[in-house]
C-alpha positions as CSV (number, residue, x, y, z in Angstrom):
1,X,57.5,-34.0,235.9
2,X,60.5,-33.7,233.7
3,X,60.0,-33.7,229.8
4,X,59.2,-31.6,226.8
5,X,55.5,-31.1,225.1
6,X,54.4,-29.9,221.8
7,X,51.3,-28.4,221.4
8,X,48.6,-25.5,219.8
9,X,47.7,-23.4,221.3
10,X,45.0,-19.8,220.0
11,X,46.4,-16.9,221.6
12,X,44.5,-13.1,220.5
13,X,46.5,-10.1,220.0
14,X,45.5,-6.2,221.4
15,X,42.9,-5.9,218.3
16,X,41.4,-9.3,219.5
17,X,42.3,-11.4,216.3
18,X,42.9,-14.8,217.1
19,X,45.7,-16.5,216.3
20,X,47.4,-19.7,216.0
21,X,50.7,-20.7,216.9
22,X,52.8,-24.0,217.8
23,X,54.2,-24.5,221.2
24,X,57.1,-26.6,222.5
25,X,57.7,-26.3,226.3
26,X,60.6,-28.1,228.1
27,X,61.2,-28.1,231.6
28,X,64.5,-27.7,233.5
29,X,66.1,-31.3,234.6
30,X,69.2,-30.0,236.4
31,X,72.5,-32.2,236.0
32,X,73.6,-35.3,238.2
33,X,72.7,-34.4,241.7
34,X,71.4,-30.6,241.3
35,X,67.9,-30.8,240.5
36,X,67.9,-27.6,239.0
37,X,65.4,-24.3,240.0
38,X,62.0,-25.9,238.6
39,X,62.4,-23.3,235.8
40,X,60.8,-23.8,232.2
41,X,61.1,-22.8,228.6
42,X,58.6,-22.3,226.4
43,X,59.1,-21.2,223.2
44,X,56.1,-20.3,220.1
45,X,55.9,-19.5,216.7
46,X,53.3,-19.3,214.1
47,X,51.5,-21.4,212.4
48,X,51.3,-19.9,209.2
49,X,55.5,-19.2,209.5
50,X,55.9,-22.9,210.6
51,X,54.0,-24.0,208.0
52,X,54.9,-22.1,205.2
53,X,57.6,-24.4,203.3
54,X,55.0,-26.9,203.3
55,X,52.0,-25.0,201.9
56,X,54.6,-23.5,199.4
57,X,55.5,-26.9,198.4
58,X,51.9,-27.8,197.9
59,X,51.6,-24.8,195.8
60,X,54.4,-25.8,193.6
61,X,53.3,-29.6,193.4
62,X,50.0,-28.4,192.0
63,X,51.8,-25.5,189.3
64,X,53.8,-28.7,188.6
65,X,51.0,-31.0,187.5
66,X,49.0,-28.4,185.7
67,X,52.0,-27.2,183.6
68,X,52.1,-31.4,183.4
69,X,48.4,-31.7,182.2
70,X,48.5,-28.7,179.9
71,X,51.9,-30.0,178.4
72,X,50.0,-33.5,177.7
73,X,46.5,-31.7,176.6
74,X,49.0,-29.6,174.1
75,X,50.5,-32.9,173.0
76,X,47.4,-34.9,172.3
77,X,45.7,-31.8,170.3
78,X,48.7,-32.2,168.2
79,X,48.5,-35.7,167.2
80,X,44.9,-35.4,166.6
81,X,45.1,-32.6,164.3
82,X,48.0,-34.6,162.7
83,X,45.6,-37.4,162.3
84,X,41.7,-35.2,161.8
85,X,43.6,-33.0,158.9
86,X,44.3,-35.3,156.2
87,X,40.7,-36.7,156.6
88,X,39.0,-33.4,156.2
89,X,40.9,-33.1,153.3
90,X,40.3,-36.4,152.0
91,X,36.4,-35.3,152.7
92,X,36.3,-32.0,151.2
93,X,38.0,-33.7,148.0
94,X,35.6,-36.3,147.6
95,X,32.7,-34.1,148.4
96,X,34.4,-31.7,145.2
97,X,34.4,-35.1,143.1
98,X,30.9,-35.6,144.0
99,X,30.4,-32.3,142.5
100,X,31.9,-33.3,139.4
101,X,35.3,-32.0,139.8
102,X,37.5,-34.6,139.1
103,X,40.8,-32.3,139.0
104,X,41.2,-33.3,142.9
105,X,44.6,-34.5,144.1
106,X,45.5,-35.5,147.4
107,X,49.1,-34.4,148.5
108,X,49.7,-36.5,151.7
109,X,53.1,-37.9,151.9
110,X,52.4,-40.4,154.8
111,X,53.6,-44.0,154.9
112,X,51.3,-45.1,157.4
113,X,47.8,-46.1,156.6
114,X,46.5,-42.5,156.1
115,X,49.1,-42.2,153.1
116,X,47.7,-45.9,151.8
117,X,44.3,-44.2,152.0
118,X,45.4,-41.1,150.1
119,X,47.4,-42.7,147.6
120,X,44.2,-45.2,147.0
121,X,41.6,-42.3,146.8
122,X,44.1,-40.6,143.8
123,X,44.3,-43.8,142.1
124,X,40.0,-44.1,142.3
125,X,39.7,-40.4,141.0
126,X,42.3,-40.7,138.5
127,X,40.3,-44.0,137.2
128,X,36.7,-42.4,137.3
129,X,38.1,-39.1,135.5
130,X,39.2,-41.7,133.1
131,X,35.7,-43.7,132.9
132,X,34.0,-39.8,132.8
133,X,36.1,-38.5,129.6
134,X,35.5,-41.9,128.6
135,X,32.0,-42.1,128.9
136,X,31.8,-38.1,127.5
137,X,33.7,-39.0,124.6
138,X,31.3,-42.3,123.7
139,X,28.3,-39.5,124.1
140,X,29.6,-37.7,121.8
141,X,29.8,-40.1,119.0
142,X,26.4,-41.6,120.1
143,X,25.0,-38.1,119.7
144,X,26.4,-37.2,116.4
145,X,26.0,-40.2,114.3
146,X,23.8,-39.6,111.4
147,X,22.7,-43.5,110.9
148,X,20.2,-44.1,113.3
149,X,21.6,-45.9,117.1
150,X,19.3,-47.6,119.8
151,X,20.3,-49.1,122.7
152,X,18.2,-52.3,124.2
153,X,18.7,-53.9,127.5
154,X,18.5,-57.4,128.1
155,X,14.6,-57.6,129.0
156,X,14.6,-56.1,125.6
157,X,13.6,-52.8,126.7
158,X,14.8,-49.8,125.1
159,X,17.5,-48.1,127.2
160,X,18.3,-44.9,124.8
161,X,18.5,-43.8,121.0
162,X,20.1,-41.4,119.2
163,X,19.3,-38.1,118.0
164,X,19.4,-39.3,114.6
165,X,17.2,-42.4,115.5
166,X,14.4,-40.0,117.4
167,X,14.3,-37.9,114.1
168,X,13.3,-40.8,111.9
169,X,11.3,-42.5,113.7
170,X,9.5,-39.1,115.2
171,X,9.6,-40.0,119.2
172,X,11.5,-37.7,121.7
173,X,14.2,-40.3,124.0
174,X,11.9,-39.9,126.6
175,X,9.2,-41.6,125.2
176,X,10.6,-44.1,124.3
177,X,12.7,-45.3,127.2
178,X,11.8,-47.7,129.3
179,X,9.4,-49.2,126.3
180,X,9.4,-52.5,124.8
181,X,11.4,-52.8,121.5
182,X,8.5,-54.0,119.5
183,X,7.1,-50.5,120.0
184,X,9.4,-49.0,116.8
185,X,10.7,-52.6,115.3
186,X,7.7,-54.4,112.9
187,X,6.8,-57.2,115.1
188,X,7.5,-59.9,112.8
189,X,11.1,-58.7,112.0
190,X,12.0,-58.5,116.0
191,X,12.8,-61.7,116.2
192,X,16.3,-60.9,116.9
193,X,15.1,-59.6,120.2
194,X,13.9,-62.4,121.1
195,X,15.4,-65.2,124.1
196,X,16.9,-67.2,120.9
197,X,18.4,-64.2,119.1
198,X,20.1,-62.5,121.9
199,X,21.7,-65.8,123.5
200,X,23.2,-65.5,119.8
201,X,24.1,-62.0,120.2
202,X,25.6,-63.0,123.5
203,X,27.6,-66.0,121.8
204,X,28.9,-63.9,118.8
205,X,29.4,-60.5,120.4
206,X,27.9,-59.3,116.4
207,X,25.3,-59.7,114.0
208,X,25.5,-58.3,111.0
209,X,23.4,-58.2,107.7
210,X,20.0,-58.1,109.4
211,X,17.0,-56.2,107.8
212,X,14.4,-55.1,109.8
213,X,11.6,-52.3,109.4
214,X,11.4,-49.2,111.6
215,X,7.4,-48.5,113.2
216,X,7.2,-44.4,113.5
217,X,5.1,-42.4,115.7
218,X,2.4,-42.3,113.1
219,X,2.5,-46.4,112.5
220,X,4.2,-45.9,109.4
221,X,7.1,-48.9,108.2
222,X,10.3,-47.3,107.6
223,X,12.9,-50.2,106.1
224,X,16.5,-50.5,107.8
């Protein structure tokens, strides 16, 4: 019949590769009343030339999104750095406070919740360098007094004395922390250590004009 096919077909060369190549064969229809010689056209061409805008648009589609991926891959590495840096800092500083450097200063200027962070971790080592020269500055005059200091906690236990304390009454600090207060004051002049006396202590921040008696290593009295 008349009509026009489309087909594959595997044809081999001289060599005897095979190869494949797309067919389209049309046969002659004549015109009006001539109904022509029977004659037909066939005409091939190669797959891989018929083909080849469309595999070379796969190839570019795939370039495409892998330029696409690495472009976003690029992207997010940024804005994690930008987000993993001031923390490391904010680590390494506090890890240089810990080691008793309190000269650390965070310089993040960030308005978002990383700069509150930054700006609130300044604030707490400005603060405990305060407390610390503070503190050092106390030690210092607790150390050097020449009258004799001691320290008591509220389960009237001794907490620390002075140097000048530990002299007189011949203990080293050590010994003595930790102990009951009764241990170095005469027992019957330690009333002030008692509940009554140190609710008063409590009430009126001071007592003055006290007298008590020291107990030394040895047992002796030793008035104060």
């Amino acid at each position: 019949g008349y009509g026009s096919e489309i087909f594959l077909s595997h044809e081999a060369d001289k060599e005897g590769f095979i190869s494949t190549v797309l067919a389209t064969y049309m046969k002659q229809r004549g015109f009006l009343s001539y109904w022509g010689n029977g004659w037909g056209l066939i005409i091939e061409s190669p797959t891989d030339i018929v083909f080849a805008p469309v595999k070379q648009l796969a190839r570019n589609f795939i370039v495409i999104i892998t330029l696409i991926a690495l472009s976003f891959i690029v992207i997010l590495y940024g804005l994690g750095r930008r987000m993993i840096r001031p923390l490391e800092l904010l680590t390494k500083s506090a890890s240089r406070i810990g080691l008793g450097d309190l000269e650390q200063v965070l310089k993040i200027d960030r308005s978002d919740e990383i700069g509150m962070l930054s700006e609130a971790f300044n604030t707490m080592a400005n603060n405990l360098k305060t407390t610390t020269v503070s503190k050092s500055y106390m030690d210092n005059i607790f150390r050097s007094m020449t009258d004799t200091l001691m320290v008591v906690n509220t389960d009237r236990t001794i907490h620390s004395i002075n140097p000048a304390a530990s002299q007189l009454l011949g203990y080293e600090e050590k010994e003595l922390k930790g102990q009951p207060v009764n241990k170095v004051i005469y027992e019957k002049e330690s009333e002030l250590f008692c509940s009554a006396g140190l609710e008063s202590l409590a009430r009126k921040g001071s007592i003055q004009g006290v007298e008590a008696i020291y107990l030394g290593k040895a047992g002796e009295k030793i008035p104060i």
